[in-house]
Backbone bond lengths (Angstrom), bond angles and torsions (degrees), N, CA, C in turn:
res aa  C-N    CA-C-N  psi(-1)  N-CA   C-N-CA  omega(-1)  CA-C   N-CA-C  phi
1 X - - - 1.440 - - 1.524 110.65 -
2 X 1.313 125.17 -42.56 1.458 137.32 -169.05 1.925 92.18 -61.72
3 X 1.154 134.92 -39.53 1.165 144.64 -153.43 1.581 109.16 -89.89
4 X 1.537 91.63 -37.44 1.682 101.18 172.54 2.259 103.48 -78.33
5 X 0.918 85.38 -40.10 1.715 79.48 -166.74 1.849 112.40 -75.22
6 X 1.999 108.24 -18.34 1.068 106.12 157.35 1.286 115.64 -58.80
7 X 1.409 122.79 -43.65 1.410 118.24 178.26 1.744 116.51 -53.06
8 X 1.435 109.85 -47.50 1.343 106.22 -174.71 1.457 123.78 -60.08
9 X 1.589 100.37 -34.30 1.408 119.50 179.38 1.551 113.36 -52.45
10 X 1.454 105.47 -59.07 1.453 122.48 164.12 1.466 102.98 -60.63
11 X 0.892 164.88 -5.11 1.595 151.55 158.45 1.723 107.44 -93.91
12 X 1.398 110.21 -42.32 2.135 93.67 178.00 1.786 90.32 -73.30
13 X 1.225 133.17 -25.34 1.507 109.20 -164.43 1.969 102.22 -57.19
14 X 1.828 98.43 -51.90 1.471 91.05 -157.92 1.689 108.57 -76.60
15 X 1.566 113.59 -17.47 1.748 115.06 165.78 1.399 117.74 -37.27
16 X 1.668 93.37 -62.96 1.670 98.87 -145.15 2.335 90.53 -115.19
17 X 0.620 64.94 7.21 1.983 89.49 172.35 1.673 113.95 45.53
18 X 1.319 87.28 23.44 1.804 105.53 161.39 1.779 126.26 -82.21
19 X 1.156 123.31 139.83 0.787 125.93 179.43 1.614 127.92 -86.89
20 X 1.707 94.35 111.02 2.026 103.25 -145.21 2.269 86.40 -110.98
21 X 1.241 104.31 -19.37 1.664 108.57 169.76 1.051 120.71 -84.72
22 X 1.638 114.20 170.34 1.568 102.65 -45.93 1.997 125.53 -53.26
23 X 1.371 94.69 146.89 1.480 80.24 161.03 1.508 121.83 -96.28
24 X 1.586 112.00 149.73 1.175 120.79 -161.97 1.674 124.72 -118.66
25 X 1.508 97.78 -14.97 1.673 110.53 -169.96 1.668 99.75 -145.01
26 X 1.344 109.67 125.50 1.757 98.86 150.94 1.380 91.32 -145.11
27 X 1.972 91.67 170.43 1.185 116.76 149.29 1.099 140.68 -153.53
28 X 1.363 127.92 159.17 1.563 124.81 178.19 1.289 112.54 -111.88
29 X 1.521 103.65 157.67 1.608 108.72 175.99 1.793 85.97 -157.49
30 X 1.579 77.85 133.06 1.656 101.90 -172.32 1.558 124.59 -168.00
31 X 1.465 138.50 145.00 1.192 108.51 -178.42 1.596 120.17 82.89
32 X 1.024 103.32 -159.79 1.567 108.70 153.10 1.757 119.82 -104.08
33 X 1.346 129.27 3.20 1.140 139.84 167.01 2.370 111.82 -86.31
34 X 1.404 84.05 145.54 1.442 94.67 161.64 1.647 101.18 -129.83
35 X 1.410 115.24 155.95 1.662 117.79 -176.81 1.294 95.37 -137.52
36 X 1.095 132.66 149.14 1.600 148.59 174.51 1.210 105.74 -145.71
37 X 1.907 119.24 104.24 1.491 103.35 160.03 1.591 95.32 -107.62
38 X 1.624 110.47 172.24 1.505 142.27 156.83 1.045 119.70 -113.08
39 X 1.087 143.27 81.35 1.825 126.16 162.54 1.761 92.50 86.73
40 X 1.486 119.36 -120.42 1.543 125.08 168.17 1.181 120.48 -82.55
41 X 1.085 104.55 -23.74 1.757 97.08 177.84 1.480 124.26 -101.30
42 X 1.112 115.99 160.87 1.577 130.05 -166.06 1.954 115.19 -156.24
43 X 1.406 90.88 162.35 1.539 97.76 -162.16 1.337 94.01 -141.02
44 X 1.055 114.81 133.00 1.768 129.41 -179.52 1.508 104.74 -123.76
45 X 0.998 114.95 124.14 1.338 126.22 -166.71 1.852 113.33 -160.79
46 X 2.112 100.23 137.15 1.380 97.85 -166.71 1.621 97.40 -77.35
47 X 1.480 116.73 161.25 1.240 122.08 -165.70 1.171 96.32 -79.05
48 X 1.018 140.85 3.19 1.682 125.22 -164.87 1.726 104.00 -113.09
49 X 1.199 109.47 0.73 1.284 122.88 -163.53 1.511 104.81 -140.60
50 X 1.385 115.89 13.75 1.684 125.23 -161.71 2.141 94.79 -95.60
51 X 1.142 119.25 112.98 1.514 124.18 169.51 1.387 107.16 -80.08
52 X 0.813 143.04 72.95 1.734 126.70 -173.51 1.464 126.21 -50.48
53 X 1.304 104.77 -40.50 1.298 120.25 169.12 2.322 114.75 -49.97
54 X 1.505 73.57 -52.72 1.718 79.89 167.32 1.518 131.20 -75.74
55 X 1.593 116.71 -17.97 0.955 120.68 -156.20 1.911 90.06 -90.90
56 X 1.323 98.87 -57.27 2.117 111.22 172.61 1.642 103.10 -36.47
57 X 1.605 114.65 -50.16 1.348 108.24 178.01 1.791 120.86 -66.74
58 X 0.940 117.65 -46.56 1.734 133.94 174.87 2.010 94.90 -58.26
59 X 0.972 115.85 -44.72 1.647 101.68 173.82 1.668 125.46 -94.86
60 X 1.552 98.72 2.20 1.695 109.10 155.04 1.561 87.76 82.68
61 X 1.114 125.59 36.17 1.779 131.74 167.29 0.991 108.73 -80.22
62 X 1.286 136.33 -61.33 1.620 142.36 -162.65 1.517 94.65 -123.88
């Protein structure tokens, strides 16, 4: 995933001519899953039980 969203990152920078590199954090929420990576680390978590607020803090985001 990190490899696909470098790509995307690198594609809105040269579109919209903002600077989207490197990217450093995503996440998804879908399903009954939420995913949060940072850099190497990542957090898998069921959505119904997903804190967001806690989860951004535990990966040093916010």
């Amino acid at each position: 995933m990190n490899l696909i969203f470098d790509a995307l990152a690198s594609a809105y920078t040269q579109l919209y001519k903002m600077n989207w590199v490197p990217q450093q954090n995503w996440m998804y929420s879908g399903g009954d899953w939420t995913v949060m990576i940072s850099g190497t680390r990542g957090i898998f978590v069921e959505k119904s039980k997903a804190d967001l607020k806690k989860l951004f803090t535990a990966l040093g985001i916010c």
